[in-house]
Every structure is written in C-alpha cells, then in structure tokens.
BALOLUM-394987 format. One record per residue (C-alpha): x, y, z; residue in three letters. Coordinates in steps of 0.5 Angstrom, whole numbers, padded with zeros to 4 digits, always signed. Last residue first. Layout:
N
XYZALA/...
***
This chain:
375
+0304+0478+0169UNK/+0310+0471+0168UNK/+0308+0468+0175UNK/+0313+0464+0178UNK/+0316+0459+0182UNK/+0322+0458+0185UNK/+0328+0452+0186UNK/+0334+0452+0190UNK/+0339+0446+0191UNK/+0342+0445+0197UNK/+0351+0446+0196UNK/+0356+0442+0199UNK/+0354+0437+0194UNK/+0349+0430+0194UNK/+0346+0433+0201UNK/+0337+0434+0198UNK/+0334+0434+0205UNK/+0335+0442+0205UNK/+0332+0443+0198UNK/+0332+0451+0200UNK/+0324+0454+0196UNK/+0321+0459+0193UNK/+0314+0460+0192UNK/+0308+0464+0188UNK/+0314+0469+0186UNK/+0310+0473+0182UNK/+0313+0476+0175UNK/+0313+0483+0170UNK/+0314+0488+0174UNK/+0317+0485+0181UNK/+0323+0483+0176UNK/+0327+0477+0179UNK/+0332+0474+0184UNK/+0334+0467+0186UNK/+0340+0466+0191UNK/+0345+0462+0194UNK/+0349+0464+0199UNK/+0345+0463+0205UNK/+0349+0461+0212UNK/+0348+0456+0218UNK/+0352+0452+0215UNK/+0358+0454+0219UNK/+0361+0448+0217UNK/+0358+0445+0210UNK/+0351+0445+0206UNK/+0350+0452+0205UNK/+0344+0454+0202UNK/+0340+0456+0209UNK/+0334+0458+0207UNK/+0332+0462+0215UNK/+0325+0459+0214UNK/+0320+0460+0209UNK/+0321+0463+0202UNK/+0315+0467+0197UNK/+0319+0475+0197UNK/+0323+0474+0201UNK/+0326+0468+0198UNK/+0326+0471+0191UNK/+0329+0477+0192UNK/+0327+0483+0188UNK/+0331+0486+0183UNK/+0335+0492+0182UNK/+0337+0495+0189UNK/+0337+0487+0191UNK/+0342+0486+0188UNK/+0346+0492+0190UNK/+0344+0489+0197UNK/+0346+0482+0195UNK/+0353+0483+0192UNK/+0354+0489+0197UNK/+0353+0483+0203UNK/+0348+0482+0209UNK/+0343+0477+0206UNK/+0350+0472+0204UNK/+0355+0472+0199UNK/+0357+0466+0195UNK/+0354+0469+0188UNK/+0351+0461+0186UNK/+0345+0462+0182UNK/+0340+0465+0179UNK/+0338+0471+0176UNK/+0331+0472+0173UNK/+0329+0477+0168UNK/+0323+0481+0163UNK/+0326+0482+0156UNK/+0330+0487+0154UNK/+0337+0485+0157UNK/+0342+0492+0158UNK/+0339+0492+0165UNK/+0341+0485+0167UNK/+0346+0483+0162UNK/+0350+0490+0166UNK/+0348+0488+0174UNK/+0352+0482+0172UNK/+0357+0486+0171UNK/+0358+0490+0177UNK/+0357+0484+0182UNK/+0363+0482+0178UNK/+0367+0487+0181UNK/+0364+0487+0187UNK/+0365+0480+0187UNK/+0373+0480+0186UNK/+0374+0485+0192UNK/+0369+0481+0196UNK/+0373+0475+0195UNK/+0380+0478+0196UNK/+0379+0479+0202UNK/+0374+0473+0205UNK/+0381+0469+0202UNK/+0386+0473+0206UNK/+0381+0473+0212UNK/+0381+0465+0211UNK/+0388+0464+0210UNK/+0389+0467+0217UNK/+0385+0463+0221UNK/+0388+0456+0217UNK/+0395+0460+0219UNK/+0393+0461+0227UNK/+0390+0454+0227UNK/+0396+0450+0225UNK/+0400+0454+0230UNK/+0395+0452+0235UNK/+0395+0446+0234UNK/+0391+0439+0232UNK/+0388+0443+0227UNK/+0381+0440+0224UNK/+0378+0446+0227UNK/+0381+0450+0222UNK/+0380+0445+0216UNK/+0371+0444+0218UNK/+0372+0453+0218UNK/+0373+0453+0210UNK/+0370+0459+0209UNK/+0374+0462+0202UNK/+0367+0466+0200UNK/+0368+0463+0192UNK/+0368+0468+0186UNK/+0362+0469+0183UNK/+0357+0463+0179UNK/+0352+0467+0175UNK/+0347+0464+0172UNK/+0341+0470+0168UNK/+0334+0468+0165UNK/+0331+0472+0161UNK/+0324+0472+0159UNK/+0320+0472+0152UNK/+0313+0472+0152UNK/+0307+0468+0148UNK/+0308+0461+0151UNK/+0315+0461+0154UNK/+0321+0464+0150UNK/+0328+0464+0152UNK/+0333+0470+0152UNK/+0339+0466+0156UNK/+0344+0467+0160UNK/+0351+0465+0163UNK/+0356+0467+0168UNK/+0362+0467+0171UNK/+0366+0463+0175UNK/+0369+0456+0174UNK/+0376+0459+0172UNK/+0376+0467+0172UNK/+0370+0472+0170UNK/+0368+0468+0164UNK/+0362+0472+0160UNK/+0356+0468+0157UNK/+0351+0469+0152UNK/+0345+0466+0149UNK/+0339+0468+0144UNK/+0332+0464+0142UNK/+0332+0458+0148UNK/+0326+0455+0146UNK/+0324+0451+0152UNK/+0326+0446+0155UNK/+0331+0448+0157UNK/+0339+0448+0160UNK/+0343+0452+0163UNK/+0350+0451+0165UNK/+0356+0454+0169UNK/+0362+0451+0169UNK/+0363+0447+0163UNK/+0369+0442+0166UNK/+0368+0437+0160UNK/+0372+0431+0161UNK/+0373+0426+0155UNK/+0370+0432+0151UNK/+0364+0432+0148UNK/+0363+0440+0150UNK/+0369+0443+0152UNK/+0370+0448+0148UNK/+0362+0450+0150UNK/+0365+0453+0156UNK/+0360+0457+0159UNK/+0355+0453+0158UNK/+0349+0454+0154UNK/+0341+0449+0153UNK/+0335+0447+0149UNK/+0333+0440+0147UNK/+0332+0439+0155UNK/+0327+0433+0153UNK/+0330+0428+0158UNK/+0334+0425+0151UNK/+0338+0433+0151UNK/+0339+0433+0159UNK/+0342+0425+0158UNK/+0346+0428+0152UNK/+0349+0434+0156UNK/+0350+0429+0162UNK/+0355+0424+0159UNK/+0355+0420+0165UNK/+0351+0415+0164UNK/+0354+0414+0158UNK/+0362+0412+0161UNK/+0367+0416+0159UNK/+0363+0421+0156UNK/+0365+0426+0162UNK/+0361+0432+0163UNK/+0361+0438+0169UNK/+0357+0443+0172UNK/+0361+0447+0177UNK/+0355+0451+0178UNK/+0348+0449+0175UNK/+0341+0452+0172UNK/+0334+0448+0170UNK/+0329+0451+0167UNK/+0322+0446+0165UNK/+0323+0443+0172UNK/+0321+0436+0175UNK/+0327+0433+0179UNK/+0330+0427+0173UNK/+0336+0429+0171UNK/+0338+0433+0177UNK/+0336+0427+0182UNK/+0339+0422+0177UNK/+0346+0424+0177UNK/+0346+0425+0184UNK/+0344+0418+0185UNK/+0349+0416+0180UNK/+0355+0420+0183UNK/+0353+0416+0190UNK/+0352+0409+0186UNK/+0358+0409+0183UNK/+0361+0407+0175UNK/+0368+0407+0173UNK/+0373+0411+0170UNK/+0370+0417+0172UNK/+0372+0416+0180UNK/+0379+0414+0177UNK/+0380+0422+0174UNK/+0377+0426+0179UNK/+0373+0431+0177UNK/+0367+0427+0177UNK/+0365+0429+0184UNK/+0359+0431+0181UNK/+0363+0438+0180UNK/+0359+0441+0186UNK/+0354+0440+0184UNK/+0351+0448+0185UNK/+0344+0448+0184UNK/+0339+0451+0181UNK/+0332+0450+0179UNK/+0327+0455+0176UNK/+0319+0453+0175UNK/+0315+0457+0170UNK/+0307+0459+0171UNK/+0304+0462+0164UNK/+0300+0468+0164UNK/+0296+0469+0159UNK/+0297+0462+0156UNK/+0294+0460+0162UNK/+0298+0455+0168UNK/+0295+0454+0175UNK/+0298+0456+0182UNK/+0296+0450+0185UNK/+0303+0447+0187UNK/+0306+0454+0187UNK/+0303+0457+0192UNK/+0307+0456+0199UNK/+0306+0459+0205UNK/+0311+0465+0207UNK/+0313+0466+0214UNK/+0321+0468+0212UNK/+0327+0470+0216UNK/+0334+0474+0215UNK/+0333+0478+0208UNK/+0325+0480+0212UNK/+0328+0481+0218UNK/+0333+0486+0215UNK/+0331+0494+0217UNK/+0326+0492+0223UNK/+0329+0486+0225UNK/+0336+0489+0226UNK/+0331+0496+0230UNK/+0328+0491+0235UNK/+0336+0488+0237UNK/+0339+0495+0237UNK/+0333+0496+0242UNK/+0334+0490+0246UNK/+0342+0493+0246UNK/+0340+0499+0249UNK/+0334+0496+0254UNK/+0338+0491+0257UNK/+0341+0496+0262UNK/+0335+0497+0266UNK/+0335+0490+0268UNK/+0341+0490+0272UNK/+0344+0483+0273UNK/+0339+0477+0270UNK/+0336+0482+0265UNK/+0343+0484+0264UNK/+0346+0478+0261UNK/+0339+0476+0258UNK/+0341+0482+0253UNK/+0348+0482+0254UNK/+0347+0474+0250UNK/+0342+0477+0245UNK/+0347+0483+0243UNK/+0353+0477+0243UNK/+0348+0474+0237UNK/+0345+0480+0234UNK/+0353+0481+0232UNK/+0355+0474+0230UNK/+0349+0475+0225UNK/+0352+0483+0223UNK/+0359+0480+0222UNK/+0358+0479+0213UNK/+0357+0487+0214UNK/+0364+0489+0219UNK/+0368+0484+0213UNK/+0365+0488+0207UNK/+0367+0495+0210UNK/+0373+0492+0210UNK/+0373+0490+0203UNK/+0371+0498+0200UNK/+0364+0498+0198UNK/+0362+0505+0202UNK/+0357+0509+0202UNK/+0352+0502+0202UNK/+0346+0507+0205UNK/+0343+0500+0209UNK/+0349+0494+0210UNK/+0354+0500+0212UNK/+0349+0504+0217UNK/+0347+0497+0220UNK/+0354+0495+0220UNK/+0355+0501+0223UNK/+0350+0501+0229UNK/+0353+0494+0230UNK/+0359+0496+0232UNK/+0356+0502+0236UNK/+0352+0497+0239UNK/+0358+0492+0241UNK/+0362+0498+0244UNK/+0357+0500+0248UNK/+0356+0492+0251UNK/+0364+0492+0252UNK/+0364+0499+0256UNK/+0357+0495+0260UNK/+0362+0488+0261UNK/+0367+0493+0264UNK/+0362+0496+0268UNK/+0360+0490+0271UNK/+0367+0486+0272UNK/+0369+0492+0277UNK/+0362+0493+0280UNK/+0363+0485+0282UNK/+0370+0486+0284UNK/+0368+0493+0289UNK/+0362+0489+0291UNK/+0368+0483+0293UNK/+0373+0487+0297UNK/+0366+0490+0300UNK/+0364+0484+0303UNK/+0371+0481+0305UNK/+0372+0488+0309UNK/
***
C-alpha cells in the first residue's frame, strides 16, 4: 500500500512537471515567433522577447531533468532548444578570430577604429567630487583620452572647467581630436557641461547633427572624411532599460522587494515604448544619410529586442559579424547582458574585429570597440 501511495505521488509530481515543460515550449515558441517575424511591437510582447534567455535556461534545466527520469521526454524541449540556436545563436554567442591588429591600411581601402563607451558621467556629476582632483576619476579620464582610436564616441559624457584636468573637450582638442559634436553644444565651456552624447575626430568632420529624445538620450552623427571616402557615424543613447536588480536584492523585506519589483516592470514598460519609438528615428538619419554608415552607442536593449531586430534588418551586427564571446557590455547586476552595440553597412565596410573591453570597469558600462575596412 505504501508502495503504491508513493508511485501514485511520484506520477502526481511528473505529469505536472511535464504540463509545465508544454507550457514552457509554447512560451518559448512564441518569443521565438515574436523576435523573428516582429508582427507585433507592443510593450508586452517586448516583455516575452527580453525573457527568451530565462526561457532556454529552464528548457535546459527540464532537459537534464528528464534525462535523469524519463529520457524520452527530454526530446521536446531539446528540440526548442536546437531550433534557438539555430534562429539566434550567431546574436547569442561568436567564435570569431580577430583581424584587426594586422589588418593594413591603403589609401584605397582605408581601416578605422571606433571606440564607444558610456561614461557614466566620470562620475563628475557631483558638485564636490569636481571641486578637487581624484585618482579613480583621473584614471578614467586617462584611459579614454589616451585609448588608440581616430573615432571615439560617448554616452553620458560630460565637462567641468573647474579643474584643467577635467576639462575634457580641451584635453580631446590638445590629443589632436581637433574634430568633434555633442548633443548639447549650449553647455560647452561651462562650469559643468552635461553634453550627453558626444563624438570626437580626428578626422575631418565635414557636416554634423544631433536630435534630443529626452534628458541624456538621443543621438548625434557626423558626415566625416577618411582618405578619399566620406562616412557617417551615427551615437545614439536611447532611454535606459530600468534594471536596478542590485537595490531589490538590497531589501531587507519582502515589502521592499515587491515595490523595487514592481518599479522595475514600470520602468522596463515604459522603457520599450520610448525606445520603439526612438529606434524609429535612428533608422530615419540611417537612410536619409548618403554616405555609407556606422551606428554605435548605447540602445539599452539586448540581442533579443524590436530595437535590435529592427537594427539588424537594416544593418549588420558588428559582434556577429567580427565578435568573440558572449559580449557582455553590462557592468552591474545581472551582468550578464549585452545592451551596447555597433552596427554597420555590409555594402561598403568589413568588420575585421569587434571587441567588449571587459577588464576595463571604470563605469557601469564596458567600452566597446570595432574595426573596419571601408570597401
């Protein structure tokens, strides 16, 4: 009898484990339907999309479940699993060697480096922290000033002339970035310039623009000439995802963690509305632009989003192109995403490398920097 009581709860927990693999597969099933064919850009199907990771996470786990129970039934979420790789493994992960380093520059075909990176504000926005000078913001300060890279584009870059050191629009014209636009060209040789997003050159910058989207985000770009071609390179910065998981887990209540909880789904709402929209807009400059383009920045959504699909549709992908990795950009909880990008016209350049400066953690971001060929 006590046999057959502990079979009956052993089917018991097995059948409802298999109810929750079904409804696990068609979950995954439509994010795979959603992030493919786009039929739909509402904010809720944005929410399903961004999941599809957490999905192929609990696929794996009933995979291995099953294979320790009832090995014939791993096969339905194994083949989802396949079939993820298949439609997305290139967005997800990269193999590629690096060219770049011995990639060689002719006049014909001109090689150019493109540095971006979120700054995160050099943590200058603090009034004392500008009033006197520190190491760590020095450091940082260095790095981006001194990183080998003709192009080099920023979000949340700032300037203070309270100090010289941290006068960086002069340093960059002194370093020979003679070249350069901001978002907010108002605030240049303030006593704190928040200029937002910001590219400087080296090279000739022949016709500029910029279009705010709202505080810190938008996007600038710059028609700049290279040898005998003219390009354009496109910084965007589009509004923040909203993920502050390090404050829910930083609750000592359950109260504490439900209202954190529930400010990250508000946040992550209205976030993919405010991006879809901007997305739009970037994909405007990109085809009203005559000359051959490269878009970099910070677009605050990952591989499996409208902004990267749409992206994608119309350019190529810098880190499935030339990348290595998973690329992590992230440099806070959950880290384990990729929400900066680089993306550019297959038609007129190579991606010969592309690479997520990991080790550098000055801000919550990882630089980003990719090579290419100009054909």
């Amino acid at each position: 009898m006590r046999f057959r009581v502990g079979e009956l709860i052993a089917y018991f927990f097995r059948s409802l484990f298999w109810s929750f693999n079904l409804l696990l597969v068609l979950y995954t099933l439509l994010a795979y339907w959603l992030l493919y064919k786009l039929p739909i850009e509402h904010w809720s199907a944005g929410m399903i999309m961004i999941t599809l990771p957490v999905a192929w996470v609990f696929n794996l786990i009933v995979v291995f479940f099953w294979l320790a129970t009832r090995p014939w039934r791993s096969w339905l979420s194994g083949l989802v699993l396949i079939l993820g790789v298949i439609l997305f493994g290139e967005r997800t992960f990269q193999w590629h060697q690096s060219t770049g380093n011995a990639a060689v520059s002719t006049p014909s075909h001109p090689v150019i480096k493109v540095f971006s990176y979120n700054v995160g504000m050099f943590n200058l926005s603090d009034y004392w922290a500008r009033q006197r000078s520190s190491p760590p913001i020095r450091r940082t300060l260095n790095y981006v000033l001194r990183y080998d890279a003709p192009i080099k584009c920023f979000q949340e870059f700032c300037s203070s002339t309270t100090l010289p050191e941290y006068n960086m629009v002069r340093r960059f014209r002194n370093a020979g970035y003679e070249h350069s636009v901001v978002l907010y060209p108002e605030l240049l040789g303030t006593d704190y310039g928040d200029l937002g997003v910001a590219i400087f050159s080296k090279y000739p910058i022949i016709h500029s623009g910029r279009e705010i989207f709202n505080g810190r985000n938008g996007l600038v770009w710059a028609n700049i000439k290279v040898g005998n071609d003219t390009i354009r390179i496109i910084n965007v910065h589009l509004h923040s995802m909203g993920i502050r998981v390090g404050k829910v887990l930083r609750q000592d209540e359950l109260t504490g963690v439900k209202q954190e909880t529930r400010g990250i789904l508000s946040a992550l709402r209205f976030g993919f509305m405010e991006r879809r929209e901007q997305v739009r807009k970037v994909e405007r400059h990109i085809t009203e632009s005559e000359f051959p383009v490269i878009v970099t920045g910070d677009h605050n959504d990952t591989p499996y989003s409208v902004v990267y699909e749409r992206m994608r549709r119309v350019l190529r992908n810098s880190f499935e192109a030339a990348g290595s990795g998973f690329g992590f950009t992230y440099n806070r909880l959950p880290g384990f995403i990729r929400i900066d990008h680089q993306f550019f016209d297959p038609k007129h350049f190579d991606a010969l490398d592309f690479e997520t400066i990991n080790y550098v953690r000055y801000s919550d971001h990882y630089p980003i920097m990719g090579t290419y060929r100009i054909k």
